[in-house]
C-alpha positions, 0 to 999 in steps of 0.5 A: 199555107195562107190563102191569098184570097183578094191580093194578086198585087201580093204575090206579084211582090213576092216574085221579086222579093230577091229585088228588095235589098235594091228597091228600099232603102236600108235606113228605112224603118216600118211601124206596124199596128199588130194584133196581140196574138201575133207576137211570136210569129211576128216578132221572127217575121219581122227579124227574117225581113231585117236581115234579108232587107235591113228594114226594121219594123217595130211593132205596137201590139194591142187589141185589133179593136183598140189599134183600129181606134189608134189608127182612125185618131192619126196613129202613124202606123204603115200597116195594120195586121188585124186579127179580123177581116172587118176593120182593114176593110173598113179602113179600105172603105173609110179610104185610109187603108189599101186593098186588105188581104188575109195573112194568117187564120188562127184558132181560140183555146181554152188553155191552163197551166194546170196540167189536172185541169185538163183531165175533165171529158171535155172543155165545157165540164172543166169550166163547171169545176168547183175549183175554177174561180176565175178565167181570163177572156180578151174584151169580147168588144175589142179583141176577136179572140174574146169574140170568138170565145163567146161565140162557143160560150153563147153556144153552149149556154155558158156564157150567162151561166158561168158570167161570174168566173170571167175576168176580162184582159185587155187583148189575147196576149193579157188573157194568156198572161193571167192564166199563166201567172195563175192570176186565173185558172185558166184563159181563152188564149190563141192557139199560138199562145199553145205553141210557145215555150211557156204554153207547152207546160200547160194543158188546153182544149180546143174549142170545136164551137168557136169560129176560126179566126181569119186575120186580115192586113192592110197597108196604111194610105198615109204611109211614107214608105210605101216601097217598104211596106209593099216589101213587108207585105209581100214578105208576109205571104212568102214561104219563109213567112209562111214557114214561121206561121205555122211553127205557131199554128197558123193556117 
């Protein structure tokens, strides 16, 4: 189960969720800025919420750091589910975004398609292979994922050692996506990436080294559909969702 930490008013609205079907209306429709790794889970959250509500939420999913800045420069997103706690709270700060709360907690791996990649003792060894050329890695700078990679990378002295292997993609999804064509060896790719049809071919290992990954969302002050975007919210953090979430690994 998610942690609610800082979002009483969310579980307020998951005590009357049964009311939504009367609360918005049908016709509305959500835009929602969401971070890459959250594709699959969110992809069947938002389904779930349709059919119980009739509300659609569309989706642009990109790097947490890239739709921060879509959103800074006027994006008209409702929501933002980031894949951090920094930037909603910034947005908080800045006043543009409501009260943040933390809707999922994820983990980096290091994934392969290659079954033998994995047969090393551990995941520092595999990366040292002579046979690995390239592995992908989300922009460190814009995509907390590729944050936390380096973190583990820094730590164990493979971050300037190997430099010459990385390929950098522009959010988690691109890292898992080059990995899987075998445009690269292998990727730093969310833990949900593992839990998909396509992951579960390949091989991974956890990475002990880098921090879990607390993702936080907000509502955006700007919306026109406040009433909705409460009921999404409030959906995120309900046993249904939840359900969802961990099916690809979230905690």
């Amino acid at each position: 189960m998610v942690r609610r930490s800082g979002c009483g008013w969310v579980l307020l609205l998951v005590s009357v969720l049964w009311l939504i079907p009367v609360s918005v209306s049908a016709q509305e429709k959500l835009n929602a800025a969401v971070a890459a790794n959250f594709i699959q889970a969110f992809t069947e959250i938002s389904q779930a919420f349709e059919r119980k509500t009739g509300v659609k939420v569309e989706a642009t999913f990109a790097s947490t750091g890239s739709l921060y800045g879509q959103i800074v420069n006027g994006a008209p997103y409702d929501l933002f589910l980031s894949a951090d706690e920094d930037r909603p709270a910034r947005l908080n700060r800045e006043g543009a975004g409501e009260r943040p709360f933390v809707y999922a907690r994820g983990r980096c791996v290091l994934w392969s398609a290659r079954k033998d990649f994995c047969r090393a003792r551990d995941w520092r060894t595999a990366l040292r292979g002579e046979d690995v050329k390239r592995v992908a890695i989300a922009n460190p700078e814009t995509a907390p994922y590729g944050t936390a990679a380096r973190t583990a990378l820094v730590k164990t002295g493979l971050w300037e050692a190997l430099k010459q292997k990385w390929v950098f993609a522009q959010n988690i999804a691109q890292a898992f996506q080059y990995a899987s064509t075998s445009a690269t060896e292998a990727g730093f790719c969310a833990y949900s990436s593992v839990m998909s049809d396509e992951g579960k071919k390949g091989c991974f290992y956890r990475l002990e080294e880098a921090p879990a990954i607390v993702q936080s969302a907000c509502i955006l002050k700007r919306t026109p559909h406040r009433a909705a975007a409460e009921a999404f919210a409030a959906f995120l953090a309900s046993p249904e969702a939840d359900a969802i979430k961990a099916r690809y690994g979230y905690q």
